[in-house]
N, C-alpha and C positions, 0 to 999 in steps of 0.2 A: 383885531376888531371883533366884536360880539356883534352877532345877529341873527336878529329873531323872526321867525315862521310861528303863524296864529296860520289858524283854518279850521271853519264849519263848512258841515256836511250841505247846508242850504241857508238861503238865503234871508229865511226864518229867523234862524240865530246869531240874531247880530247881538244880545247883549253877552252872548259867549263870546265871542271874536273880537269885542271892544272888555270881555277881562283878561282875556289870556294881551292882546295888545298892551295891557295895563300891566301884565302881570312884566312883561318882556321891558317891558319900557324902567319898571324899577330893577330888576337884572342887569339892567345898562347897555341893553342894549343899543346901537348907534343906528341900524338900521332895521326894518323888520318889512317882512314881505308877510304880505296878509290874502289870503280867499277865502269863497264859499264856493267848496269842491268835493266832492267823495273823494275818499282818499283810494277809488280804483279805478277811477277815470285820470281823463287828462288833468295837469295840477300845473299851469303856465306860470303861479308866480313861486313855489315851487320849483319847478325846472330854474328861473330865473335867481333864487336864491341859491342853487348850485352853482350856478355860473358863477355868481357874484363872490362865494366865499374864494377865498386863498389862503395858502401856506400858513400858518400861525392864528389863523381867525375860528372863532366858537361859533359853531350854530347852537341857539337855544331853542328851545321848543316847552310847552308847560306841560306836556301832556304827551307820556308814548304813542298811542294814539295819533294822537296831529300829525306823527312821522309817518307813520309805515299802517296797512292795513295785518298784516299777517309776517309772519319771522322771515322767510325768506326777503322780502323787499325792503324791514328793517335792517336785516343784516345785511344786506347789499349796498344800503345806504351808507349804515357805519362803516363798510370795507372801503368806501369809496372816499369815503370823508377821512377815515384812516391815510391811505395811500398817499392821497392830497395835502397830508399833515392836517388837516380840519380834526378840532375838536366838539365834540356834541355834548351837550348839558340839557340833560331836563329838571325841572325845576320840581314839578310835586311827580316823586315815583312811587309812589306807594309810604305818601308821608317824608319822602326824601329827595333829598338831591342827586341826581347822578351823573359822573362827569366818565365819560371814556376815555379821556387821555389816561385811565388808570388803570392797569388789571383789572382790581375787585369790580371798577366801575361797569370795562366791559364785560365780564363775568355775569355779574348781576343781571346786566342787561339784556344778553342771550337766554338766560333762565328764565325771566320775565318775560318777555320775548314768546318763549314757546309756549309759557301759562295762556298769555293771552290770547295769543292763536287758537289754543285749545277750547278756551272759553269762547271765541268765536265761533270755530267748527260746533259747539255744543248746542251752543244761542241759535244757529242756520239746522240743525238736526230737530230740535226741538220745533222750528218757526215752519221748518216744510212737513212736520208730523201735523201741528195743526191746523195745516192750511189742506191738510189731504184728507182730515176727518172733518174739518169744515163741508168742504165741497161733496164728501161723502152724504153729510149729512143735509144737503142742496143750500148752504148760507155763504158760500163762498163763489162769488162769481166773479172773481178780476175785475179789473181794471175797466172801465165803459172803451170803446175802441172808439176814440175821438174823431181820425180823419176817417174811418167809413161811416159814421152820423153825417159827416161836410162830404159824402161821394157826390152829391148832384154837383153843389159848389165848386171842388174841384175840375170836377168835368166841365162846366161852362166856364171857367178861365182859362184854361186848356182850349176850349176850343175858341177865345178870345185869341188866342195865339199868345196866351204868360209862357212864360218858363216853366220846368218842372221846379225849379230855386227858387224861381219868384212866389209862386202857388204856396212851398215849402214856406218862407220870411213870412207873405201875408196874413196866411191861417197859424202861424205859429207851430208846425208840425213839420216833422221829421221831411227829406226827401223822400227816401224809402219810404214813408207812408205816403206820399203821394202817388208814387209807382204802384204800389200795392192796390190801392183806389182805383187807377184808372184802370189797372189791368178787372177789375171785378168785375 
């Protein structure tokens, strides 16, 4: 059985998620598990399209990327897919196909593999050099701290007697930031 895994990073890019779906679906694929996830958080449909593949079945993917953040959790993936007999195919690798069930394939794709890990370590080097000359130069101030702007808020459902979870659901924000809050 072929099937296919699509996944953006948010929930912004759905016309990404509805090409690479497209792209899966002329692959032939039979089934395809689709999110909008980072790919270094938790990833349930993901998880769920491991479960689902078996012995003799392809996962496809359009894109190295959509699998793995960085080489080690790629290569853990393909070892596992390997082991399980699971065959992985991405569809554009740099203008190509690549299929693992093959030497060269998985060759390729270890080497490619650590380019782009590289190019990511380089992209995150460069993004905290200018986020430290920003701040340096006083244009960089994070993030606005959302639940200590809602600390009064917080506090008068709290002492409504909410939940620390409920407080969490209704303002839309972390637990942990609601602890943080009330401990202020």
């Amino acid at each position: 059985m072929l099937a296919g895994y699509a996944r953006t990073s948010t929930i912004d890019q759905v016309a990404g998620l509805e090409a690479q779906v497209a792209a899966l679906t002329a692959a032939g694929c039979e089934r395809i598990f689709q999110e909008h996830a980072s790919a270094v958080k938790i990833r349930p449909a993901f998880d769920e399209a491991m479960r689902f593949l078996r012995e003799g079945d392809t996962l496809i993917v359009t894109k190295m990327d959509r699998l793995a953040r960085d080489l080690r959790s790629l290569l853990g993936t393909v070892e596992d897919l390997e082991k399980r007999g699971v065959g992985l195919r991405i569809l554009d690798f740099a203008g190509e196909t690549i299929n693992t069930r093959s030497a060269t394939g998985k060759m390729t794709l270890s080497v490619f593999g650590a380019f782009a890990e590289f190019e990511r370590a380089m992209m995150l080097e460069r993004q905290r050099a200018g986020i430290a000359k920003a701040k340096a130069e006083g244009k960089y101030t994070g993030r606005a701290p959302k639940a200590m702007n809602m600390r009064d808020r917080i506090r008068e459902l709290s002492a409504a007697g909410e939940t620390r979870a409920a407080i969490a659901a209704q303002l839309e924000i972390s637990e942990r930031s609601v602890y943080r809050a009330l401990a202020s």
